[in-house]
GUPABA-898192 format. One line per field, with one value per residue: residue number from 1; residue in one letter; x, y, z of N, C-alpha, C in turn. Coordinates in steps of 0.02 Angstrom, whole numbers, always signed. Layout:
BEGIN
i	NUM,...
aa	a,...
n_X	X,...
n_Y	Y,...
n_Z	Z,...
ca_X	X,...
ca_Y	Y,...
ca_Z	Z,...
c_X	X,...
c_Y	Y,...
c_Z	Z,...
***
This chain:
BEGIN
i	1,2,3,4,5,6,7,8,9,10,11,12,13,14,15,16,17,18,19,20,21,22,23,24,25,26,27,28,29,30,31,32,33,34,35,36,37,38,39,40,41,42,43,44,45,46,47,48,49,50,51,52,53,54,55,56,57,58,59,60,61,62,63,64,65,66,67,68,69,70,71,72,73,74,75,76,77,78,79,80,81,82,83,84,85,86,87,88,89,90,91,92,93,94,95,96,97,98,99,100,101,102,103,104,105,106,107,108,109,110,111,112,113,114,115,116,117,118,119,120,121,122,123,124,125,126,127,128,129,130,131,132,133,134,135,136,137,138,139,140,141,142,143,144,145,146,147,148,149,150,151,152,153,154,155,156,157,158,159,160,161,162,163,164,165,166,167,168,169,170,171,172,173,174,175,176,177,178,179
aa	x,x,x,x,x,x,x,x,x,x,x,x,x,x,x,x,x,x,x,x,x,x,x,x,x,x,x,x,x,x,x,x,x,x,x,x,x,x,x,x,x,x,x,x,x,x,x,x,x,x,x,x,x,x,x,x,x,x,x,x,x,x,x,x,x,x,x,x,x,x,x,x,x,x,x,x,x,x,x,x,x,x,x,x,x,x,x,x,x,x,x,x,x,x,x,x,x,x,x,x,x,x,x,x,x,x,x,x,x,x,x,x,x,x,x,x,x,x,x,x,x,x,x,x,x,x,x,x,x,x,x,x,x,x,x,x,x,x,x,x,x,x,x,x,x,x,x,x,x,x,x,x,x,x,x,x,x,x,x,x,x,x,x,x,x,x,x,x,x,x,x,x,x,x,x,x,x,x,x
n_X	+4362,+4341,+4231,+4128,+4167,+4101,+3961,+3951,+3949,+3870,+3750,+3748,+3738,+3608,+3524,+3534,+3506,+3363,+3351,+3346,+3252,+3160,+3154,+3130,+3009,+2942,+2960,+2890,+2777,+2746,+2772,+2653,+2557,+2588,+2566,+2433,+2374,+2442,+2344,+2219,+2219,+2225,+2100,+2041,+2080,+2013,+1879,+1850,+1862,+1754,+1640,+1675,+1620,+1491,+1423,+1450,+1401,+1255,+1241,+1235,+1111,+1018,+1021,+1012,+880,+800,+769,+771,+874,+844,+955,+1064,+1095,+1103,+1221,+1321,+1270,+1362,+1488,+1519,+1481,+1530,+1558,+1584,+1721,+1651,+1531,+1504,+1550,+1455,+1342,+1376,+1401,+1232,+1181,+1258,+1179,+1057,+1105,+1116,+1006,+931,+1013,+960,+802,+809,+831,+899,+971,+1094,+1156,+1222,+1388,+1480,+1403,+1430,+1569,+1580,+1521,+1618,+1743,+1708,+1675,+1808,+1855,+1787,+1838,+1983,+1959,+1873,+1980,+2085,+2002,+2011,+2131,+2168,+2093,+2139,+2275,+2242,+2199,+2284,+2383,+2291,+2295,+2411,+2430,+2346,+2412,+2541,+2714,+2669,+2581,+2605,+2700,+2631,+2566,+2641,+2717,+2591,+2531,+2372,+2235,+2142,+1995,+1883,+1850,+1751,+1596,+1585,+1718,+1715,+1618,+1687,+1790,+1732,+1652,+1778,+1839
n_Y	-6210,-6120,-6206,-6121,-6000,-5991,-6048,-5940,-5832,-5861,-5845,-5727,-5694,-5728,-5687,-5542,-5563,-5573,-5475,-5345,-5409,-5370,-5227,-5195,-5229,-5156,-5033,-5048,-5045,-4907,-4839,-4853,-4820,-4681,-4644,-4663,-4564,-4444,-4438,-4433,-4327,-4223,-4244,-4201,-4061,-4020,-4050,-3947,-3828,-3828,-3851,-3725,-3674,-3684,-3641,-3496,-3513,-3515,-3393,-3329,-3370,-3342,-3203,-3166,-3241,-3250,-3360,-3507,-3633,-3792,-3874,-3818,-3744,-3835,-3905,-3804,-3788,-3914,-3893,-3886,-3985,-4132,-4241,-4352,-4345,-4436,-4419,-4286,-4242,-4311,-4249,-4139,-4160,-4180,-4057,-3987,-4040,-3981,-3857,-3858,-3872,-3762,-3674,-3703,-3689,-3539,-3441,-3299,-3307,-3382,-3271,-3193,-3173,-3215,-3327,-3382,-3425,-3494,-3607,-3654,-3647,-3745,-3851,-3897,-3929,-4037,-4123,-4138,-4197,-4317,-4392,-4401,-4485,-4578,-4626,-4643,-4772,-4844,-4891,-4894,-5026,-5081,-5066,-5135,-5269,-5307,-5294,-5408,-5516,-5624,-5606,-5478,-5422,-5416,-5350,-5220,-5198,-5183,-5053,-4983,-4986,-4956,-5069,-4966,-4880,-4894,-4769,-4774,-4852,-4954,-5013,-5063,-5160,-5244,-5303,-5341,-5453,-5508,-5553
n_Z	-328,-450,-488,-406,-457,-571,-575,-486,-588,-674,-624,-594,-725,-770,-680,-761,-878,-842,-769,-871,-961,-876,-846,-987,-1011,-918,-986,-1095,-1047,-971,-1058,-1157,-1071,-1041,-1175,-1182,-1064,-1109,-1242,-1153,-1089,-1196,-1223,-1115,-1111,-1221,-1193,-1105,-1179,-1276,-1192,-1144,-1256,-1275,-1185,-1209,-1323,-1268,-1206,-1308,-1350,-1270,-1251,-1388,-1424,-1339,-1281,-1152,-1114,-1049,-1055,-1061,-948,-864,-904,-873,-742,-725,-698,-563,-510,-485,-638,-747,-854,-999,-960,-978,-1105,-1170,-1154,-1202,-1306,-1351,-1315,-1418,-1535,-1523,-1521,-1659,-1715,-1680,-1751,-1883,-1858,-1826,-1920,-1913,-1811,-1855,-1921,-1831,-1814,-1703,-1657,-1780,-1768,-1655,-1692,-1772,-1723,-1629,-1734,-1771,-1637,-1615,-1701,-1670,-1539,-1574,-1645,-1538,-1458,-1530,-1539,-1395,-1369,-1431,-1399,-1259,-1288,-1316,-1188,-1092,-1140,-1134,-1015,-944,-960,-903,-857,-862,-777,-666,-642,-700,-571,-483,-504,-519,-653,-706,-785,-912,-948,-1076,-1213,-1309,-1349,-1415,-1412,-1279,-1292,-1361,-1288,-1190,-1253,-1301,-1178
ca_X	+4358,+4339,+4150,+4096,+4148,+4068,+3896,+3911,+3944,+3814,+3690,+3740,+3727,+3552,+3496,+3573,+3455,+3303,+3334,+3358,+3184,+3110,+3144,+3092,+2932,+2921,+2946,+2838,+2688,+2758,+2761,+2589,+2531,+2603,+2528,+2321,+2375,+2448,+2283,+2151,+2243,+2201,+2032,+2004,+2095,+1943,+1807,+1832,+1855,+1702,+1609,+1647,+1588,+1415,+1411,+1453,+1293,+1222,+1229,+1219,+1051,+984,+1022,+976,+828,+759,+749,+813,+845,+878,+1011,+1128,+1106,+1123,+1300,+1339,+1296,+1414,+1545,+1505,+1450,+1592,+1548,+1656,+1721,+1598,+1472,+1507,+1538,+1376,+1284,+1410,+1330,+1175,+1172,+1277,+1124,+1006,+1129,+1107,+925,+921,+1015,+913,+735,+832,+921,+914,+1035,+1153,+1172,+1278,+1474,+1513,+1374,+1468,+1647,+1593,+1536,+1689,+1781,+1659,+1687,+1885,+1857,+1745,+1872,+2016,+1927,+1872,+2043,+2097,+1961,+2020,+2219,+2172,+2072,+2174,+2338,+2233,+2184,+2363,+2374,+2237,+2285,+2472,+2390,+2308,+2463,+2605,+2710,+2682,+2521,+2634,+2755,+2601,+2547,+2738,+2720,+2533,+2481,+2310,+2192,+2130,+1929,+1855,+1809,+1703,+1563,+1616,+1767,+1704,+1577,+1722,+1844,+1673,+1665,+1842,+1835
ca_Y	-6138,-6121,-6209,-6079,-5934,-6019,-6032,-5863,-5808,-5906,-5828,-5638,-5663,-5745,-5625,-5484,-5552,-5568,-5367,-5329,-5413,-5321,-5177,-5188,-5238,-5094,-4973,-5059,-5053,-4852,-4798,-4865,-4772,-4616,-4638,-4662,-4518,-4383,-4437,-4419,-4239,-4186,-4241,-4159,-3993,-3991,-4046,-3894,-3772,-3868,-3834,-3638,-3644,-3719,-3557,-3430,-3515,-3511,-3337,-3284,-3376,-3313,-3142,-3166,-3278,-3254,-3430,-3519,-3683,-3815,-3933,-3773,-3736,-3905,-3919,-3721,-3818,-3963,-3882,-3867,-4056,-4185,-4276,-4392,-4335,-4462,-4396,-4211,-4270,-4339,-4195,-4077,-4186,-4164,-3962,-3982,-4051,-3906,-3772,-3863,-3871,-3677,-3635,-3711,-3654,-3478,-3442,-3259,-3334,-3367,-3226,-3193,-3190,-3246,-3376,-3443,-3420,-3537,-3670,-3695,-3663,-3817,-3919,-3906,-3940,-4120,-4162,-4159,-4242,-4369,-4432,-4418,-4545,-4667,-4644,-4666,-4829,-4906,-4875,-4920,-5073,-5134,-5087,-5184,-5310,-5330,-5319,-5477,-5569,-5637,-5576,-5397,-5406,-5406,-5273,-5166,-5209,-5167,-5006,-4950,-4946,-5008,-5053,-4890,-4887,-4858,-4697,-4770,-4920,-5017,-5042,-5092,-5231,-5319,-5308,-5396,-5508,-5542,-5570
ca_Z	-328,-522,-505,-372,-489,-626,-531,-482,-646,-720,-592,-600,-813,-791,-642,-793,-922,-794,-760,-936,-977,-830,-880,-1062,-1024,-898,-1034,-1148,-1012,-966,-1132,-1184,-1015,-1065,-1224,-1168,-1036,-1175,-1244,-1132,-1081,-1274,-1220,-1054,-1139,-1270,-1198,-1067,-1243,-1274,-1133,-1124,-1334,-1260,-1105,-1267,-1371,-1214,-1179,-1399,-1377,-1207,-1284,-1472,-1450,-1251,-1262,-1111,-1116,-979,-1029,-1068,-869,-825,-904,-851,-699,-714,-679,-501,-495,-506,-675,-783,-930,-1036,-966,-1002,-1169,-1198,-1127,-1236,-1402,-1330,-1332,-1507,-1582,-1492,-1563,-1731,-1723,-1656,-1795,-1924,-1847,-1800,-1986,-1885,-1777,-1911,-1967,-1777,-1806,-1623,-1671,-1828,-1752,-1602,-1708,-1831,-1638,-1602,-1761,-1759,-1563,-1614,-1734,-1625,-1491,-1587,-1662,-1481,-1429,-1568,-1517,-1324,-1356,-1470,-1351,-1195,-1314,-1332,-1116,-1059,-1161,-1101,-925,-951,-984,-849,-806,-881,-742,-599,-646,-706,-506,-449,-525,-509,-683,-706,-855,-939,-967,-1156,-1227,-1369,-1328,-1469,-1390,-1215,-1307,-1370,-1234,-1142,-1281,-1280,-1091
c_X	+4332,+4276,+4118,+4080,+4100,+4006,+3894,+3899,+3885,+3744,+3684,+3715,+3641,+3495,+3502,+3508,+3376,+3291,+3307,+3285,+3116,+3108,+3125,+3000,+2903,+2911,+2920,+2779,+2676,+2743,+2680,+2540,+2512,+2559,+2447,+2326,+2390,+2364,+2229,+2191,+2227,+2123,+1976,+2000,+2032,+1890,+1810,+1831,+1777,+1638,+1595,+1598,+1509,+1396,+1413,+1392,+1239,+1184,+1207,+1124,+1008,+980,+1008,+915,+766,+748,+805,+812,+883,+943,+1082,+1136,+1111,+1199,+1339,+1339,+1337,+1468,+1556,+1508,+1521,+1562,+1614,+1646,+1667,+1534,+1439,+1490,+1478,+1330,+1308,+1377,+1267,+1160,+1194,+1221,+1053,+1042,+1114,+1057,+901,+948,+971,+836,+749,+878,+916,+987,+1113,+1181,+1236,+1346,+1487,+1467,+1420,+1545,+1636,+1589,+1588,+1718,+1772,+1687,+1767,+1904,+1851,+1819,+1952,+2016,+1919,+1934,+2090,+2090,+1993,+2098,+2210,+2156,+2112,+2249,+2293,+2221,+2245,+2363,+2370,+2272,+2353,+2472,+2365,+2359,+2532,+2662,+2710,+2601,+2562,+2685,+2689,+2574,+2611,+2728,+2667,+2504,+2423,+2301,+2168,+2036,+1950,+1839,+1737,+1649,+1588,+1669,+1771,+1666,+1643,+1772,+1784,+1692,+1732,+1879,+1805
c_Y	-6112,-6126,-6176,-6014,-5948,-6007,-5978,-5831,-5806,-5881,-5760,-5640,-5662,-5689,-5553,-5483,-5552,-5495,-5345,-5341,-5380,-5262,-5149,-5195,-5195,-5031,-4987,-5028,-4951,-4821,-4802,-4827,-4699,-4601,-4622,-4601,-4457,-4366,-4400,-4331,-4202,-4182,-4192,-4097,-3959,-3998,-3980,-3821,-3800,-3839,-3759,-3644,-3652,-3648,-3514,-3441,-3495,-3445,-3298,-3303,-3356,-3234,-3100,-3178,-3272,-3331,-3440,-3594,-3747,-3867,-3887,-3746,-3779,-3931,-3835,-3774,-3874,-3945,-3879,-3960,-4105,-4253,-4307,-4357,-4352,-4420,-4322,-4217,-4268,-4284,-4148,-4088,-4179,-4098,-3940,-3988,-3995,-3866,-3784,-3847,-3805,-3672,-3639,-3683,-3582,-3454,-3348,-3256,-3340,-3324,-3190,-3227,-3221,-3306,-3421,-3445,-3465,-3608,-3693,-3695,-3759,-3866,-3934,-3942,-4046,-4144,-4190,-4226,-4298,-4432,-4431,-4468,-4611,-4682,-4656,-4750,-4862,-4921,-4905,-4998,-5130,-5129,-5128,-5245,-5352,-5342,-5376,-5515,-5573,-5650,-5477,-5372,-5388,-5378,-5207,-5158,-5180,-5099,-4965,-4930,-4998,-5017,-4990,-4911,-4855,-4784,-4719,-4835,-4952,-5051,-5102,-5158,-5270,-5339,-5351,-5462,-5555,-5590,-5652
c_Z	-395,-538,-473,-436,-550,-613,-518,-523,-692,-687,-595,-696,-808,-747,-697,-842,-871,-798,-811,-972,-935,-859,-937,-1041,-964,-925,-1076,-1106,-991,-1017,-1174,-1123,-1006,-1134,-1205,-1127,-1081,-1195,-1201,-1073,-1136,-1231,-1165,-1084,-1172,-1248,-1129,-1148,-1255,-1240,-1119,-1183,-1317,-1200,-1184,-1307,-1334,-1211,-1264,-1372,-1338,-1237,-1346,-1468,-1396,-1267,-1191,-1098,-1069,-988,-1044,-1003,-871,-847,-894,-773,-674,-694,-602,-477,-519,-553,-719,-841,-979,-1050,-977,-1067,-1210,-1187,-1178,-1321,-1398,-1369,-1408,-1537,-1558,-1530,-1621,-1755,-1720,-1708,-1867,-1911,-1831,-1857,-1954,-1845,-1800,-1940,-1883,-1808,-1754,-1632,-1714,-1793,-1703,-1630,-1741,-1790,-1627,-1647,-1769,-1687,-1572,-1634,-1701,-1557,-1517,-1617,-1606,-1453,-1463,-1551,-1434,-1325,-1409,-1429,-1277,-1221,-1296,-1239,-1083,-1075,-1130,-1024,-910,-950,-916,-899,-795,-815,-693,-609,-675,-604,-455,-442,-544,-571,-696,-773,-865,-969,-1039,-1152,-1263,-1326,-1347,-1419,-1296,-1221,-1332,-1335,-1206,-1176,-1291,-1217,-1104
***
């Protein structure tokens, strides 16, 4: 009777630590989840501030300059069009370097308040964004990386969280190369 309870004993402690390590390494893989998500919520947040600041140049320069120029409709029209973040992004650096260029060949331009108030909007906007990008991919870094590994693969699989794509390239060439 004595070696039953023993055995059971011996099986509820080890079933106890089994849990006990489940669950740690569920709130490791949760918490690093939460983390790249916080993140890339900063990121969505700005690149839509972002996005109007590029409609307000839009409309300063349609109205200052009669110029009209097509990749400031073509992300006026994104919004309509189901694009990825990235690729907003990239289109949003795009038009940045047009407003830059307009303001340098347009020092008229500059001399607009609602002109300068959008870009320091804009460069407070980048700067955020960008130390966003480097706290998402370094947090999806650690992720991915615990994803790769048994048995933290099959409790991220239990519990639906996946790998987390790059923001930056860099980071996607050496996750390849790593691969």
């Amino acid at each position: 009777m004595t070696k039953v309870l023993v055995i059971i004993l011996i099986i509820v402690i080890i079933l106890g630590i089994l849990g006990i390590l489940y669950i740690i390494a569920y709130n490791r893989l949760q918490t690093l989840n939460i983390k790249v998500n916080e993140a890339d919520n900063i990121i969505n947040e700005h690149l839509k501030k972002r996005y109007d600041y590029v409609i307000r140049v839009s409309h300063l320069i349609k109205k200052n300059l009669n110029l009209d120029i097509d990749l400031f409709q073509e992300i006026e029209n994104s919004k309509n069009n189901n694009i990825s973040n990235m690729e907003l992004d990239n289109k949003i650096k795009e038009a940045y370097d047009i407003i830059l260029q307009l303001r340098e060949d347009y020092p008229k331009l500059n001399e607009n308040r609602g002109f300068k108030d959008v870009l320091i909007d804009f460069n407070e906007s980048n700067e955020i964004i960008e130390a966003s990008k480097s706290f998402y991919d370094k947090y999806a870094t650690s992720l991915n990386s615990l994803l790769n590994k048994f048995p933290l693969n099959l409790i991220g699989k239990i519990h639906h969280i996946d790998k987390k794509e790059y923001y930056s390239s860099i980071k996607i060439e050496e996750n390849i190369i790593d691969d």
